[in-house]
Structures are given as structure tokens and as C-alpha cells.
N, C-alpha and C positions, 0 to 999 in steps of 0.2 A: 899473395893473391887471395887467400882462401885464410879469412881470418876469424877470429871467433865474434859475437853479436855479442858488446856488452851490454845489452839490454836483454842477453837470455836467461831463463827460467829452467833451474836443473831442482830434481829430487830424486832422493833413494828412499827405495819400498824393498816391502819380507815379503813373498807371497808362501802360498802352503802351510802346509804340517813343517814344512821342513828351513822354513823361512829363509829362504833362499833371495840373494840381494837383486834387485834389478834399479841398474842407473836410468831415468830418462832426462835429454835434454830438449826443452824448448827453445823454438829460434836460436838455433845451436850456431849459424854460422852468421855472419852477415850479407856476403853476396856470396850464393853458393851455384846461381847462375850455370858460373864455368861449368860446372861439375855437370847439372845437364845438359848443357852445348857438347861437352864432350861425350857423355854417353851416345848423345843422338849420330854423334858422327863416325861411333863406331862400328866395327862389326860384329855381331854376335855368332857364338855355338850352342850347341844344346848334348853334346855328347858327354859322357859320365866324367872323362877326364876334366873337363872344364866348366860341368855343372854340380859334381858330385851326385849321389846315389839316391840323393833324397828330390832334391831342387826339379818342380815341375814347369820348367822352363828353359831361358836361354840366359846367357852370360858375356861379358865383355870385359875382360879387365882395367879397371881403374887406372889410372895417370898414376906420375910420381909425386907429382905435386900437391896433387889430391889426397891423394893415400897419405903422403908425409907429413903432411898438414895436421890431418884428423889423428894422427898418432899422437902427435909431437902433442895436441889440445887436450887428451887425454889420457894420456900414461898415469899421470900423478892419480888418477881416479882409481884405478886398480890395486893399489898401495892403499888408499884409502875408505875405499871402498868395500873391495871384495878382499882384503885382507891380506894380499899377495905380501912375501915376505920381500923385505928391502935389498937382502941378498940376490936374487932373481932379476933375470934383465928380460927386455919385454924383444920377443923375437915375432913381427908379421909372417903370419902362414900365407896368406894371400887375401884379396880385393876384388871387387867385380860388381859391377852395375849388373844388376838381374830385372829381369822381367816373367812375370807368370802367361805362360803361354798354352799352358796345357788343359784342354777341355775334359772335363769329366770322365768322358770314357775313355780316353785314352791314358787314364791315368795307370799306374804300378800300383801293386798291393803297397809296398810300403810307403809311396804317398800318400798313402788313405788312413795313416795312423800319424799322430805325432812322432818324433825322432827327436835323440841327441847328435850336437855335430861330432864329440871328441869327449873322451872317459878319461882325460887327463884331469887332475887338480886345480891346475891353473892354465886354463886354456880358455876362450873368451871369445863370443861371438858379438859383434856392432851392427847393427843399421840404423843406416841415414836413409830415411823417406824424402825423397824428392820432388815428385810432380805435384805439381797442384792437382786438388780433386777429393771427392770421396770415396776412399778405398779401404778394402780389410784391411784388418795392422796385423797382430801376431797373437796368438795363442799360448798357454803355457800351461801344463796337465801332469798331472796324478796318475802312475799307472793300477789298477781298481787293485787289481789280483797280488802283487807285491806292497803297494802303499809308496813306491817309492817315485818320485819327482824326477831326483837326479840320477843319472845312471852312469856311477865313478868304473875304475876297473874290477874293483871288487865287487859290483852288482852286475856286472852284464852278462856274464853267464846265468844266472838265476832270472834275470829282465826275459833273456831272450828265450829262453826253457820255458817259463810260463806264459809267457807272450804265447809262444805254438801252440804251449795247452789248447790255450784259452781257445784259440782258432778252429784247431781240432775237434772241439767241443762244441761251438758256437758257429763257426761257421768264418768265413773270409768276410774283413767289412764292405761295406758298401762302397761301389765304386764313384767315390765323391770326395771333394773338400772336408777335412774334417774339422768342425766348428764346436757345437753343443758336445756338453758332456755324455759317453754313453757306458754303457755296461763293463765295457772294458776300460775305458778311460775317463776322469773327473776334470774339468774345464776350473784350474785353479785361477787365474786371473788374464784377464784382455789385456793388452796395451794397445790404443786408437792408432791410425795411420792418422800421422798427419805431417804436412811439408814444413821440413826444416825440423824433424823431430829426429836423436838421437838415442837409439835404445842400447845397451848392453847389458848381456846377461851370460851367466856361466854357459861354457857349452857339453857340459852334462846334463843343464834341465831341458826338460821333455816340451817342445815344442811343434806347433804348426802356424803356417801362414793362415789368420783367419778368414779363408775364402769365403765367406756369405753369402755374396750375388755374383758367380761368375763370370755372367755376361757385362757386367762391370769391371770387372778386374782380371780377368784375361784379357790379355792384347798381346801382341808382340812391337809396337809402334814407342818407341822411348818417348816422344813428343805429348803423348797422352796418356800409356800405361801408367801402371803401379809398379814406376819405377824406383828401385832401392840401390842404395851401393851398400853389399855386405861384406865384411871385413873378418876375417877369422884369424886371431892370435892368440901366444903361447907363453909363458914367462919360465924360464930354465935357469 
């Protein structure tokens, strides 16, 4: 059902200092349709377990079909790409069609900064942008005070020491999307929203959803939001 578009357009880029890989794929599927029928007809949460800590919105988990699909179309990119050894097998952490639902003020402090998903090595965050429309894509940053991008296990205790410095010193940020580069954090490269566009990047680098125009990109309606199916896996 869910096959790949041999007329799609794939490339890998370094962003940073620390030239960090990010895969994108254009017109990644061919009729990827299902995939939004089904998110529309699910039901979504918003609670930590099934959004995670960061995610300012709600969540649905993904089909098997769907999910299986998109694995099964890109395992071999990880071996080749981001350099996963061949010994390592690729184990899904889980899937979920998301939606940004959160207005401004009601956001968390640590929505207001970028984040990594997972300080493992080889661990792997995807999205598949879905709805038609024009929507933020994703962010990817520099933290000022360390210099560091990605945040492995060896740096998170020193990430997060001076990350509080810096707060302590400066003040809580603003309670907002966070887009442009600021004093704390460096805006190393954009990747555009666009439908039928597949991103993967490590999930030690430092990212945000690039919210720009809220009142565009919040919704909670799968039919017309900035709808994404995000996938996080692990290779052991």
C-alpha cells in the first residue's frame, strides 16, 4: 500500500561546526493518502506519556502498515548514511502522527528552548510532513554557552549545568516558539515543511519545531493542521 515514489528526490547535508548528517527526502512516497485518512480518524492525547516531555501538542499512534513501510524504505540509509555499524539492528522506539496544538502561553519552559529526543549514539529521529499547506518545518541549533550541537551522554550533564547557568543569569526565555537565533542558542540550519517531505536526523542534535506564525500552525484538526508522523528509533 504505502510505497516509495520512484520519481523522488533524496539528499544528505553536514550542518554546524560539528557537521552533523541530515537525510532529506522529497516526494518520499507515492500515495501517502492512507496515511492521512488514518491519522484523521484517529484519536489523539496530549499527556506526557504519549507525547513526551518536549512535544507541544497531541499525538496518535501510527498503523502498522504505515510504520512498517517507512522502516522497511529506509534502514539501509542509516548504515549509509549516518554511519551505523552493520553489526546493529534497527529496533523502532515508537510512531505517532502529531499535531502542534499549543498556544503560546500555554507553553512549558522547556518548550521554549530547543531539545534533544535521546543521548544515545545511534538513535534516530524521522518526519514525514503530511498535509498539504504552508507550515514551519524544523529548526536545528547550537547551544551559545557550550558550543555543542549534539548532546551525547557524555555532554548532558555539562549541557544541562550550564543551560541553568545561563537562566539563572539571564533570565527564563520567552514564553514562545522558538525560531531565530538568540543569545543562548545559534539557529544552525532550517529544514522547510513541505508534503511528502522526509527528514531524518540524529536525536542528540538540538532541535525545534520552526513555529513562525502560530496562528498558522497550531491547530489541532489532522485535515488541515501541520500534520507530521514522527518516528523515533534505536540501533543495538
Amino acid at each position: 500500500m504505502f510505497e516509495l515514489n520512484p520519481k523522488l528526490k533524496q539528499q544528505a547535508i553536514r550542518v554546524g561546526n560539528e557537521q552533523t548528517p541530515i537525510f532529506i527526502v522529497d516526494d518520499f512516497m507515492g500515495d501517502y493518502q492512507g496515511a492521512i485518512d488514518e491519522a484523521i480518524a484517529l484519536p489523539y492525547r496530549n499527556d506526557k506519556d504519549s507525547v513526551g516531555e518536549y512535544y507541544p501538542g497531541i499525538r496518535a499512534p501510527v498503523g502498522k502498515d504505515y510504520g512498517m513501510s517507512l522502516l522497511k524504505q529506509t534502514a539501509a540509509i542509516f548504515y549509509k548514511i549516518f554511519g551505523v555499524p552493520r553489526a546493529l539492528t534497527l529496533y523502532p522506539k515508537n510512531g505517532s502522527y502529531s499535531l502542534i496544538t499549543k498556544q503560546e502561553h500555554e507553553m512549558d519552559l522547556l518548550q521554549c528552548i530547543p531539545h534533544f529526543d535521546n543521548n544515545d549514539t545511534f538513535s534516530f529521529a524521522m518526519i514525514h510532513y503530511l498535509n498539504n499547506g504552508e507550515f514551519g518545518g524544523t529548526g536545528f541549533y547550537r547551544h551559545k554557552p557550550t558550543g555543542y550541537e549534539n548532546i551525547s551522554v557524555g555532554r548532558k550533564a555539562q549541557y544541562i549545568k550550564t543551560s541553568q547557568e545561563f537562566i539563572n543569569q539571564n533570565g527564563e526565555p520567552q514564553q514562545r516558539y522558538f525560531t531565530k537565533s538568540t543569545e543562548h542558542y545559534e539557529l544552525i540550519h532550517k529544514v522547510e515543511y513541505k508534503p511528502n517531505r522526509l527528514v531524518i536526523y540524529p536525536a542528540t542534535l538540538l532541535h525545534s519545531a520552526y513555529i513562525d506564525n502560530p496562528q498558522r500552525d497550531v491547530s489541532s484538526d489532522p485535515k488541515t493542521g501541520r500534520l507530521s508522523a514522527n518516528f523515533f528509533i534505536e540501533f543495538k
